[in-house]
Phi, psi and omega in degrees: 000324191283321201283314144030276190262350161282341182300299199276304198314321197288329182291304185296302198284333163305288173345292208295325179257016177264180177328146142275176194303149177294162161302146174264154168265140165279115199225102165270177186205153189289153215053017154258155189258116170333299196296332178267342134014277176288353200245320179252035147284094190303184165283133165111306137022114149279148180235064188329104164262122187279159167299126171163190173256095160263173210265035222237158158233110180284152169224102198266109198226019172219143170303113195191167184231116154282095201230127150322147183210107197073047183031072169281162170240142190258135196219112172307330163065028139092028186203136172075190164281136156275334166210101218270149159235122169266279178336151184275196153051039150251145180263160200204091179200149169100024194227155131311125115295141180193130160080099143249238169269193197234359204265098187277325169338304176266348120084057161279142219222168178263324188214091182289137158251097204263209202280184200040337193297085147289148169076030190269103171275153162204128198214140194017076189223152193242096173277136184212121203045064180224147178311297178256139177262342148231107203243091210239130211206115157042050170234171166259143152059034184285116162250138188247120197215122153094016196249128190249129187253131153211155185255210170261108224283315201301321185301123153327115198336283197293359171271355180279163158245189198279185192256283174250123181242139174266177169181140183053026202247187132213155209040048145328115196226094159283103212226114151080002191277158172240130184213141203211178202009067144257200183273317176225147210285283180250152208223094180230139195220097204079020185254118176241173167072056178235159182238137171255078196257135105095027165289134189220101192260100200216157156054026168241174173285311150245114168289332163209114162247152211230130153191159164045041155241171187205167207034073166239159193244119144273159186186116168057043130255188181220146199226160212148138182053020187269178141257017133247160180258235172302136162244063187317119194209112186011090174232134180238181146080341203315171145227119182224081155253144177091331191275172181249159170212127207227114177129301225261122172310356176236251200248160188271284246182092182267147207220121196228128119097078197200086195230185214353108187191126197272137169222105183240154143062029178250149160280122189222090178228170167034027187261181192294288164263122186301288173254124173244114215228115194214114168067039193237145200214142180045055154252162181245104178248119178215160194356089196243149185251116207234081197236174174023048162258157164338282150250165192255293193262114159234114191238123204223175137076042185067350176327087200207165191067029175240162181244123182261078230215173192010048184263169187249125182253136178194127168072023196251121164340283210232117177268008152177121201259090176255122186236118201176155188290332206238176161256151177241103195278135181193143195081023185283343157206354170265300169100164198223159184251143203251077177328292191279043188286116183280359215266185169235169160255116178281310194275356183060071155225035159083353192245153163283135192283343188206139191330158153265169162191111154318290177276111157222204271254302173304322168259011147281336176279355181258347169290301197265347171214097186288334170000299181273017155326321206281345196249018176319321208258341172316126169300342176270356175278306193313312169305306203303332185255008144335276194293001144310293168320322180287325202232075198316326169318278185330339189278172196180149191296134202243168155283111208228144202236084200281327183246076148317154223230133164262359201199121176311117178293349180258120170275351160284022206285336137336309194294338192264006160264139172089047176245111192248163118277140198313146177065349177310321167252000000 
């Protein structure tokens, strides 16, 4: 009995110290069925799709990586999700997604994540023609990398769904993706500690609408030919650097409801308004290159207590369209450069001897007869707006600029004129 029990006990301590098992690779082909795969598939288990087409709507509820092997495509045939992940630890990379339904109620996605599937990759995968192209809900830590998204382009804007819309996440890693023709390229709403990289947001309505998260990093994307570009909306905590917003038929970077939060180092060109700047307080906007838009600044809605210092204001019809009780001090201790600054340096230390101010004489009267907008450059616009200077009566409250910059810091500021959006001029 004892040799017995010495027996089972020496069997139970092998279980314990030997190895688990390796994961298996799964190897399909078209016309074998995925879904059954995924269902005799351990946790950890790859699943190999040779290049072809299935006809399939997937449900993944384990950890396990699904990877394309020659870009095969998975195809919804128009109904539902193509592919839903419950399960945490999933990899999702290398396929077509494609046609999945149409239903924004039911809110079909080419690759739904639903709540709890933390750690969900979905990576160099080509989403195409789906309502939503990512529909991401109350998980962690999701990386999205690496993806070319379209929607259903045939579709009316407001009948498309978003390219990625986050919700409720948090440590989000939106990296490297391209997305074009939905309603909004990325759509996040409540997501916080998240990064926003190396995104390329084009041909939608909002290339980002944004609202009511905090501590996110955007960084080096480029946004373009939407009609809005980036849209920051009561919001805090921001790092908004490095992108170009270009293009866009409204605004390049609307910055709403919005505080402490840095917007550095961005490219702002050829849009109607660059920066539409509404109720936003303790920002830091610093060298930012701000050319040829329609207006370069629209600044509204109490928008005050932010430092405003070393940006290139340069070639913008109307370079800020300010509306306020005060004046709004900017440049106060770097100072910003004016294309159209009229003032000298006597002493050569790079600073203009005398304040800038945007709204003077001249540029209310061009608000109101856009007309002469054709005659700016005209020595009698020019006297005119002399003499508005001389006669503190005429004057209303401006954006005044005490170290006007004689010489712009961005020296490629050439390469950024005439990027319109089409019919826009």
């Amino acid at each position: 009995m004892k040799a017995v029990t010495r027996l089972i006990s020496a069997a139970c301590l092998a279980l314990l110290v030997s190895p688990p098992a390796a994961a298996e690779i799964w190897r399909l082909s078209p016309g074998n069925a995925i879904q059954a795969a995924i269902d005799h598939a351990a946790a950890g288990d790859t699943i190999l799709l040779a290049r072809g087409r299935y006809h399939e709507r997937l449900r993944i509820d384990k950890p396990l990586t699904l990877r394309g092997i020659d870009r095969p495509t998975i195809d919804g045939d128009g109904h539902g999700d193509v592919i839903r992940i419950v399960g945490t630890d999933v990899v999702v990379e290398g396929l077509i997604i494609n046609n999945s339904g149409d239903d924004l109620g039911a809110q079909n996605a080419g690759v739904y994540i639903q709540p709890g599937a933390d750690r969900a990759i979905v990576r160099a995968c080509d989403l195409t023609y789906n309502l939503f192209g990512l529909w991401i809900e109350k998980v962690k830590d999701v990386r999205i990398e690496n993806n070319v998204i379209t929607g259903k382009r045939d579709y009316r804007s407001a009948s498309r769904g978003n390219g990625i819309q986050l919700y409720n996440t948090t440590g989000a890693q939106i990296i490297g993706n391209q997305v074009s023709f939905v309603r909004d390229a990325l759509y996040i709403d409540v997501s916080h500690h998240a990064v926003f990289r190396g995104n390329r947001l084009h041909h939608s309505r909002y290339g980002t609408h944004y609202m009511n998260s905090y501590y996110n990093l955007w960084e080096d994307n480029e946004v373009y030919l939407n009609r809005g570009g980036l849209a920051l909306m009561e919001v805090r905590n921001q790092i908004v650097r490095n992108n170009r917003s270009w293009g866009n038929s409204d605004h390049g970077i609307m910055l709403r409801t919005i505080q402490d939060s840095v917007i550095e180092n961005n490219i702002v060109a050829g849009n109607t308004r660059g920066f539409f700047i509404y109720d936003a307080e303790y920002n830091t906007l610093r060298g930012n290159l701000v050319i040829d838009n329609i207006v370069g600044v629209h600044l509204s809605a109490g928008s005050k207590n932010n430092a405003v210092e070393d940006n290139d204001f340069i070639s913008n019809r109307e370079q800020v369209r300010y509306i306020g009780a005060r004046d709004e001090l900017w440049g106060v201790k770097d100072g910003n450069y004016w294309s159209n600054y009229l003032g000298w340096d006597r002493n050569d230390d790079g600073k203009g001897d005398i304040p800038y101010e945007a709204n003077d004489l001249v540029d209310r009267l061009s608000w109101q007869h856009p007309m002469m907008k054709l005659l700016l450059a005209s020595p009698a616009v020019q006297t005119l707006r002399l003499v508005g200077r001389q006669f503190p009566l005429l004057r209303a409250p401006s954006v005044v600029d005490s170290k006007p910059n004689m010489s712009p810091a961005h020296d490629n500021w050439r390469d950024w004129l005439g990027k319109y959006f089409p019919g826009a001029r």
